[in-house]
C-alpha positions in Angstrom: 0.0 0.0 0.0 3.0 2.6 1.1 4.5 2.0 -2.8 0.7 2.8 -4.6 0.6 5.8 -2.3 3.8 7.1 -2.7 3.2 6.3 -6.6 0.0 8.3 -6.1 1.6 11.0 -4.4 4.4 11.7 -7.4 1.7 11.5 -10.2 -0.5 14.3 -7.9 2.6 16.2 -7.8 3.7 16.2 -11.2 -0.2 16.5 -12.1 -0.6 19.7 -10.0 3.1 20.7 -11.4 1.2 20.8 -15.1 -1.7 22.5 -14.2 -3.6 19.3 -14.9 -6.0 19.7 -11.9 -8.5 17.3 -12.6 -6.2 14.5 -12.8 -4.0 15.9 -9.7 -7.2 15.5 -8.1 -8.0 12.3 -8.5 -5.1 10.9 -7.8 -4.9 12.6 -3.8 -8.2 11.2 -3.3 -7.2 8.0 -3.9 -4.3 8.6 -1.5 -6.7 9.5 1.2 -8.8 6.8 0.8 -6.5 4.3 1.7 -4.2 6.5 4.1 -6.3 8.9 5.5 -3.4 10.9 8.0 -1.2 11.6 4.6 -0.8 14.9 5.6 0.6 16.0 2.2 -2.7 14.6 0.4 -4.9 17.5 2.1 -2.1 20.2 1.8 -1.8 19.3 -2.3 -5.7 19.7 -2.2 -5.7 23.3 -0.8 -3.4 23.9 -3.3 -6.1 23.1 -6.2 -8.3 24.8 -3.9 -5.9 27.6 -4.1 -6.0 27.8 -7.9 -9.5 27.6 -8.3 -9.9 30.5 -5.6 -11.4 29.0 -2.9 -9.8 30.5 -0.2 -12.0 29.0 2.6 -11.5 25.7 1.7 -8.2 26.5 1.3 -7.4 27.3 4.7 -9.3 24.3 6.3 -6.9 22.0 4.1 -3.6 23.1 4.7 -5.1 23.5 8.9 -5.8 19.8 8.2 -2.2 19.1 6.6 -0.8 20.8 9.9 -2.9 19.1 12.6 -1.1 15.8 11.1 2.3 17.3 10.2 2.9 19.8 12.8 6.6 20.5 12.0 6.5 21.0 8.5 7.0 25.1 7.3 5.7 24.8 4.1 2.3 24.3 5.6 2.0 27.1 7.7 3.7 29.8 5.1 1.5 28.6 2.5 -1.7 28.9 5.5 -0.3 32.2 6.3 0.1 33.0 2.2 -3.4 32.1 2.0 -5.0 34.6 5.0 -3.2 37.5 2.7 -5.0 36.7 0.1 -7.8 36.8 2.2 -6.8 40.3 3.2 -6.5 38.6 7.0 -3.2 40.4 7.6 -3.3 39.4 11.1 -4.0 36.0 11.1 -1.3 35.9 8.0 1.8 37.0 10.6 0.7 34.7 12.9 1.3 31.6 10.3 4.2 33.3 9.2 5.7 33.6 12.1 5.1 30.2 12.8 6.6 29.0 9.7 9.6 31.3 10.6 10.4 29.8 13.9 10.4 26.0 12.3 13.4 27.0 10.8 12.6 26.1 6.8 15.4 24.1 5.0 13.5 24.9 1.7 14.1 28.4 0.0 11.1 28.6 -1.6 9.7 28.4 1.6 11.4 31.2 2.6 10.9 32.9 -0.2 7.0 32.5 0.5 7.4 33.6 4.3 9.1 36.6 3.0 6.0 37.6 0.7 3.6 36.6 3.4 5.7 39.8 5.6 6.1 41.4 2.8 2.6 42.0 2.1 1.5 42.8 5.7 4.6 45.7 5.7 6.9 44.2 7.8 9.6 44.6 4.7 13.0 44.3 7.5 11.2 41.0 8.5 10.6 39.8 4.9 14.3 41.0 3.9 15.7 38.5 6.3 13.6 35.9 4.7 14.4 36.3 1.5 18.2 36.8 2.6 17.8 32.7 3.6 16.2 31.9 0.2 19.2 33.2 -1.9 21.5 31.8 0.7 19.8 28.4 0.3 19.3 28.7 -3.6 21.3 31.2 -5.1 20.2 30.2 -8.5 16.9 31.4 -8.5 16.3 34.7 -10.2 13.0 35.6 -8.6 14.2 35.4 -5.0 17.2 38.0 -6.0 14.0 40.2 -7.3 12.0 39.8 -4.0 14.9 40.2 -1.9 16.0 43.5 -3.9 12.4 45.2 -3.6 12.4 44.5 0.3 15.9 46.2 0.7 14.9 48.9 -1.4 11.7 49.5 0.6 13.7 49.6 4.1 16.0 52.0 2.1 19.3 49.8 1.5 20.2 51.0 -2.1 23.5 49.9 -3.0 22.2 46.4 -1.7 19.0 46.7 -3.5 21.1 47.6 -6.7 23.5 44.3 -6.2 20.5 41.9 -5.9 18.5 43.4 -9.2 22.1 42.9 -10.7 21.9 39.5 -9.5 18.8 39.0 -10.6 19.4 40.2 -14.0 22.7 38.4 -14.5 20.9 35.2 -13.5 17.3 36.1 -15.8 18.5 38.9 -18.2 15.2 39.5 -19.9 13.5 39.8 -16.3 12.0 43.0 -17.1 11.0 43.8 -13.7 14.3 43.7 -12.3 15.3 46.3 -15.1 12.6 48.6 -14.3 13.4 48.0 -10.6 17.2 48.7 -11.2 16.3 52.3 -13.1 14.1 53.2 -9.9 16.9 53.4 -7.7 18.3 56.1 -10.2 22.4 57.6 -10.1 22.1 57.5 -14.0 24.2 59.6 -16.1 25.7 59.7 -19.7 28.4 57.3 -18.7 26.6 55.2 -16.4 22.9 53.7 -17.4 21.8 50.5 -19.8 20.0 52.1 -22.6 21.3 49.7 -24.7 20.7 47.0 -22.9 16.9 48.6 -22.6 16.5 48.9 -26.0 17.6 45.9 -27.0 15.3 44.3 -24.6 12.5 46.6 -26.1 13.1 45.6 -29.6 12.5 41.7 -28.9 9.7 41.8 -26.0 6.1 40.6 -27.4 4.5 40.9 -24.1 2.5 44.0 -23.1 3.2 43.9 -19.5 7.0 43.4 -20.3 6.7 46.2 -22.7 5.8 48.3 -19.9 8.6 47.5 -17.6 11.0 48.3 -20.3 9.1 51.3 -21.8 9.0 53.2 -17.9 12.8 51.5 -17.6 14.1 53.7 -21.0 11.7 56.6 -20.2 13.0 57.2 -16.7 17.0 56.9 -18.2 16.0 59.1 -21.3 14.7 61.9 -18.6 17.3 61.6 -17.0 19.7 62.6 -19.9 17.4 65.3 -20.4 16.0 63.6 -23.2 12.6 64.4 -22.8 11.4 63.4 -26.3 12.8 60.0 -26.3 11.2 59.3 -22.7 7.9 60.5 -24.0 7.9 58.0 -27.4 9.2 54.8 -25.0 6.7 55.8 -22.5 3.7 56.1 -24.9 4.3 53.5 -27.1 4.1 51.1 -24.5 1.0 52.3 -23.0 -0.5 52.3 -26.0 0.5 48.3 -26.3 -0.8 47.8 -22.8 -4.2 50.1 -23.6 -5.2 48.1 -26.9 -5.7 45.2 -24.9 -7.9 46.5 -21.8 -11.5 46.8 -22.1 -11.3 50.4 -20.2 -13.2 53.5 -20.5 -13.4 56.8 -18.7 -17.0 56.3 -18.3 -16.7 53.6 -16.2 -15.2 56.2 -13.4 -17.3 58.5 -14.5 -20.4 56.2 -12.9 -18.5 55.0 -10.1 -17.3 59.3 -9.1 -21.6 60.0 -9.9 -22.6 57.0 -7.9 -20.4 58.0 -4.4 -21.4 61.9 -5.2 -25.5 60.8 -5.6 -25.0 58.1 -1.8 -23.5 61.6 -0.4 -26.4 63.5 -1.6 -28.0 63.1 1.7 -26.0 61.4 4.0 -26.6 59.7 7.3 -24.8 62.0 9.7 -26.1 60.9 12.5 -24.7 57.0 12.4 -22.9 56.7 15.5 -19.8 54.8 13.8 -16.9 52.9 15.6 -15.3 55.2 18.7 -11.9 54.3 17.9 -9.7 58.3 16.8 -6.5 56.0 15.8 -6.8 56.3 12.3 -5.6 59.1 9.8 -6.2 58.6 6.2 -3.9 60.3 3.5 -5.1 60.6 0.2 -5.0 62.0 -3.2 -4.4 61.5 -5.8 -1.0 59.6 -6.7 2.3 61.0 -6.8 1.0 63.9 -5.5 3.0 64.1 -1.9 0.8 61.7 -0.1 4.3 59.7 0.9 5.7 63.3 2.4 3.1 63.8 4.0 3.2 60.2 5.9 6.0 60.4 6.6 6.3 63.7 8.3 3.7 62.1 10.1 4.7 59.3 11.2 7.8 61.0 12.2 6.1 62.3 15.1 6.3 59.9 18.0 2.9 59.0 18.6 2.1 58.2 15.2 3.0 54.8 13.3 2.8 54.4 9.5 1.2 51.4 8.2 2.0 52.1 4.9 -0.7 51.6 2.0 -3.9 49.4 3.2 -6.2 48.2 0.5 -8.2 47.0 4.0 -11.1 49.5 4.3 -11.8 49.5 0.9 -12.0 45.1 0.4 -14.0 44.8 3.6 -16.6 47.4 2.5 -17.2 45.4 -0.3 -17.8 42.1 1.7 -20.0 43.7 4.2 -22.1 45.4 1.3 -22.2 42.1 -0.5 -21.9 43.1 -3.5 -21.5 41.1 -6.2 -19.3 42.7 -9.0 -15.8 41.9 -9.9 -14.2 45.6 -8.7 -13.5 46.1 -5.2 -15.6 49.5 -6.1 -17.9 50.6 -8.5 -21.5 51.8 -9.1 -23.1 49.0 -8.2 -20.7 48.4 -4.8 -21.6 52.1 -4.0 -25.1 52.0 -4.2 -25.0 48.4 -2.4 -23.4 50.5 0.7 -26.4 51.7 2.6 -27.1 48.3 3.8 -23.7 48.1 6.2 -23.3 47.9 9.9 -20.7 50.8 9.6 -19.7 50.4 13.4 -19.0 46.3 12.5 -17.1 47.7 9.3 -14.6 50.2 11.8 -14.4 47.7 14.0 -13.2 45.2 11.7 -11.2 48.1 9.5 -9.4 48.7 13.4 -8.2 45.3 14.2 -7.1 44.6 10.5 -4.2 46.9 10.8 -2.8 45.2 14.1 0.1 43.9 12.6 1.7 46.8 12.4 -0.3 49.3 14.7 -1.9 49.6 18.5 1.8 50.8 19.7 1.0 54.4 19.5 -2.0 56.7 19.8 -2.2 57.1 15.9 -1.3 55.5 12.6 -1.1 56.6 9.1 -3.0 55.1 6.1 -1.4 56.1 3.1 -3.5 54.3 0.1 -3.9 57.6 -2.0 -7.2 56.2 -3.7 -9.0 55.7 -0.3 -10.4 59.4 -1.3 -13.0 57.4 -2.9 -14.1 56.2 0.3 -13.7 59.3 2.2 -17.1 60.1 3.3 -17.6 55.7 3.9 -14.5 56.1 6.5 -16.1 58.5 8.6 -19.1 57.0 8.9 -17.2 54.2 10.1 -14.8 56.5 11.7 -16.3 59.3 13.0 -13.4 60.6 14.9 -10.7 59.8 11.9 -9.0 62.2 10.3 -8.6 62.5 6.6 -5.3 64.6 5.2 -5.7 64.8 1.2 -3.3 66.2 -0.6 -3.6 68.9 -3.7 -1.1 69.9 -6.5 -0.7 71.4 -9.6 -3.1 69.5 -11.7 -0.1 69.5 -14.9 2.0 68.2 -12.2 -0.2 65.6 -11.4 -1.3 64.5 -14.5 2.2 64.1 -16.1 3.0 62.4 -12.9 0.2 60.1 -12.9 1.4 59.1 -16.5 4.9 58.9 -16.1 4.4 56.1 -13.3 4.4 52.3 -13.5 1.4 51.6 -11.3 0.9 48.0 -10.4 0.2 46.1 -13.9 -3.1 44.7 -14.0 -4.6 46.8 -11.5 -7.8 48.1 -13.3 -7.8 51.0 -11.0 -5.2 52.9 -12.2 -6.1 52.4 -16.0 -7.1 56.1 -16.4 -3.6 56.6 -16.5 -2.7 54.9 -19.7 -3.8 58.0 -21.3 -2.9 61.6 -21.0 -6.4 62.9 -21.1 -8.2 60.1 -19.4 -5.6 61.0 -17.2 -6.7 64.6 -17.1 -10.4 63.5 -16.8 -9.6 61.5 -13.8 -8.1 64.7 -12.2 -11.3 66.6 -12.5 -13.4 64.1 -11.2 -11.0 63.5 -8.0 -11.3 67.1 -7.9 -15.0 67.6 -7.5 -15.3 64.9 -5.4 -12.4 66.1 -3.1 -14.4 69.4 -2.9 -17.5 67.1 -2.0 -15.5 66.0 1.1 -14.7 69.4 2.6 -18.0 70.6 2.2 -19.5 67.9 3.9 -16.9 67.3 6.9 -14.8 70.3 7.6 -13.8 68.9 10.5 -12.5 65.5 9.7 -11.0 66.3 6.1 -8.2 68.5 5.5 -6.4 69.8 2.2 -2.9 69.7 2.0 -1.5 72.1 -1.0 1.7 70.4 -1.9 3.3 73.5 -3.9 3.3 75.5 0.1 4.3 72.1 1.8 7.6 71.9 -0.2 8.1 75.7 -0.1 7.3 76.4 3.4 7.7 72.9 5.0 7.4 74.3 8.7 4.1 76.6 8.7 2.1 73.9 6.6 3.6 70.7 8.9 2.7 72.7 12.1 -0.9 72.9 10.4 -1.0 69.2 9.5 -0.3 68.0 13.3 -2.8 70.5 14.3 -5.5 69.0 12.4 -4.7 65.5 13.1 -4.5 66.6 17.1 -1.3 66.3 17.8 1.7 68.3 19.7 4.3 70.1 17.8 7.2 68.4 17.7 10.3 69.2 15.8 11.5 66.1 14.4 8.5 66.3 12.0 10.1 67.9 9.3 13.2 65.7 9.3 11.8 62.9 7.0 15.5 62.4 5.9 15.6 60.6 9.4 12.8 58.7 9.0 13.4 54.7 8.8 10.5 53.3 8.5 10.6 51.1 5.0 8.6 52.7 2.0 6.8 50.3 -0.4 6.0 53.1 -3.0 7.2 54.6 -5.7 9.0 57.5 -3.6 11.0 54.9 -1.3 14.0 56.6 -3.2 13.1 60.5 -3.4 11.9 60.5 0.1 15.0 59.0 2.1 16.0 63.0 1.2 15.1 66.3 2.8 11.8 68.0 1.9 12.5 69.6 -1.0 10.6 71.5 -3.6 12.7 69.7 -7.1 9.6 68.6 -8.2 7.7 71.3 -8.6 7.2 72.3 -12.8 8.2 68.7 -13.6 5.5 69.2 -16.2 7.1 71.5 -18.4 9.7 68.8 -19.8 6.6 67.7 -21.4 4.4 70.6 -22.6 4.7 69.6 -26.0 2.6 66.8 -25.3 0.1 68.4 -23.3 -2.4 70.8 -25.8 -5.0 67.6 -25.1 -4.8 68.0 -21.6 -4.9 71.8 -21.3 -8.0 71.6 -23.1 -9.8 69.3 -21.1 -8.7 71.2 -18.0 -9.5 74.3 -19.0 -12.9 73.5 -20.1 -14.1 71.1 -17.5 -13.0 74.1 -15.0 -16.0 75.9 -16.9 
């Protein structure tokens, strides 16, 4: 029986190892029929379970797999991969750090620990993981990549810089790792990989590649003060990515009317969740939102948690709606039916991973403006910072970044005047939120912030009811990691460099002016 099963067990694996779920399937059941303690035959299922979505079942598994095999690591990272994807960031550390303390001989299980931290923010944590899955396999490009982007978030550069290399030299056409390696910047006539870039550009079919390497030779270009050549590699692959998404401005147009029309007449008088923890940053992106954190969570009662997609994914499972975005029309309108003290509750002890140490924490997920006026219903005593720019600024900004591929809502920026539209409509609705709670949301003007860093900061801990305190303004101290797209710029001093970045590109940007000038009609 022990030679069919472990027969059995090989054909699941190499069944599983294909894709060829059906048959991988079958062949674990037939395990547990005769040997039902195989732990492995219940952890293999969760993993079909896995790839078919079904997180619940999923988790019960791989629990399963555990109760039998409780030494084994792989089970618990993968239980504590699984309550990410769930958005249970909590419940994820705990596995994790479970997983951690079994001490894995396996660097991909490593390598899936440091995700699992990773994703919850604890980026030193997931460093140290990933540091163990090159030390254990140093073969394996994609664990040079993830241990690169956690160095680079906890601001480690010239490391950051050797493990792209690494990854690179190991996967040369890994077009993330090129893009990543152009982020960290210290490019100059005599030192950057154009070539390499555009040779790279010349023989990659895939859109999503295409984008990597497009953002990779716009961002080198710039920096030569080409500004022409950044703008064609830029655009062109956009335009690749954009052909193939089924996206139209109108789509935010309905979702921007449907929050506007719920706000219309709001429920002011819902009592909410108690809890005054919580303060929101928002905005649009690249728009100052990180400068603002993290003159925030300078301050010594104040912890950032980084970027939470957390309020946003449990409003739509307590509004049970049905659609496939985390929010539209439909989500929106589905709304008024929510326990909104269950949802602060829940919103509350979601962030405990990383918060409950101070009196405050940060939320720095710029698109949570969108939920603005759902948060303090939830939150009645939160506070709401949301930052304003130059709208050419932000615009050409919005365009010039690589925004997580495949992530719908961000898809206005393909474009320079969807783009443009966007801006507009995250205007209005930013104007919605001040009318309607003065004293909960607050607008930051980041032109003043970056000239007059002191009068404008003071402001900001005002509002957010805090005490004065010096070290606010010297971000350059500031060591807490940054997963964004500033974890470079903002290791600096405020400064006020960016401000006109726009004109670089006014050549490109009649379409735009237009739009802004008559939708401000």
């Amino acid at each position: 029986m022990l030679k069919e099963i472990n027969l059995l067990h090989q054909q699941a694996q190499t069944h599983l190892n294909k894709g060829e779920y059906k048959q991988a399937h079958h062949c674990l059941i037939q395990i547990l029929q005769q040997d039902k303690y195989f732990a492995d035959g219940y952890f293999l299922l969760a993993m079909i379970a896995i790839a078919h979505h079904n997180l619940d079942k999923s988790i019960a598994l791989i629990k399963q797999a555990s109760v039998l095999s409780p030494e084994n690591s792989e089970y618990y990272a993968h239980l504590a991969k699984a309550h990410v994807l769930q958005n249970d960031h909590v419940e994820a550390k705990k596995q994790a750090d479970i997983a951690q303390d079994l001490k894995p001989t396996s660097a991909l299980t490593w390598d899936t620990i440091g995700g699992v931290y990773s994703k919850v923010g604890l980026h030193k944590l997931a460093a140290q993981c990933f540091e163990s899955a090159v030390e254990k396999d140093n073969t394996n490009a994609e664990y040079f990549f993830n241990l690169g982007a956690s160095q680079k978030f906890i601001g480690n550069f010239a490391l950051a810089r050797k493990s792209y290399n690494q990854c690179i030299a190991l996967a040369p056409a890994h077009c993330k790792a090129h893009a990543a390696l152009t982020s960290l910047g210290d490019i100059s006539q005599s030192n950057n990989h154009i070539t390499t870039l555009k040779a790279l550009n010349a023989t990659t079919l895939n859109s999503d590649d295409s984008l990597y390497i497009g953002h990779a030779l716009a961002r080198e270009f710039e920096a030569l003060k080409d500004y022409q050549s950044a703008f064609e590699y830029l655009q062109r692959a956009k335009n690749k990515k954009l052909t193939e998404l089924n996206y139209s401005i109108n789509s935010d147009k309905a979702m921007f009317s449907a929050i506007k029309q719920y706000f219309e007449k709001p429920n002011l008088n819902q009592s909410g969740f108690g809890s005054d923890e919580a303060i929101f940053v928002v905005g649009m992106p690249r728009t100052g939102t990180t400068l603002v954190e993290r003159i925030l969570s300078q301050h010594s009662d104040v912890t950032s948690a980084g970027e939470l997609q957390h309020f946003g994914l449990l409003l739509k499972t307590l509004s049970n709606s049905t659609t496939n975005r985390v929010i539209d029309a439909e989500t929106v309108q589905t709304a008024k039916g929510i326990d909104f003290v269950e949802l602060g509750k829940r919103y509350i002890a979601s962030t405990r991973t990383v918060t409950g140490n101070t009196a405050k924490f940060v939320d720095k997920m710029p698109l949570n403006v969108l939920y603005a006026g759902f948060i303090l219903q939830a939150l009645p005593k939160a506070k709401i910072v949301c930052l304003d720019r130059n709208p050419l600024d932000t615009i050409v900004s919005n365009f010039r970044q690589l925004f997580a591929v495949n992530y719908s809502y961000y898809n206005y920026a393909y474009e320079l005047t969807t783009t443009a539209e966007f801006y507009l409509l995250f205007k209005d609705l930013m104007q919605t939120w001040l009318q309607l709670y003065p004293d909960n949301f607050y607008i930051v003007n980041y032109e003043k912030l970056v000239n007059d860093p002191e009068t404008e900061a003071k402001k900001l801990i005002e509002f957010c009811g805090l005490s004065w305190q010096e070290a606010c303004l010297e971000i350059n101290k500031n060591t807490a990691p940054v997963a964004t797209a500033s974890a470079v710029q903002v290791r600096s001093a405020i400064n006020n460099k960016s401000i006109g970045n726009w004109k670089k590109y006014n050549l490109y940007l009649d379409g735009v002016k237009d739009i802004l000038a008559n939708g401000s009609n």
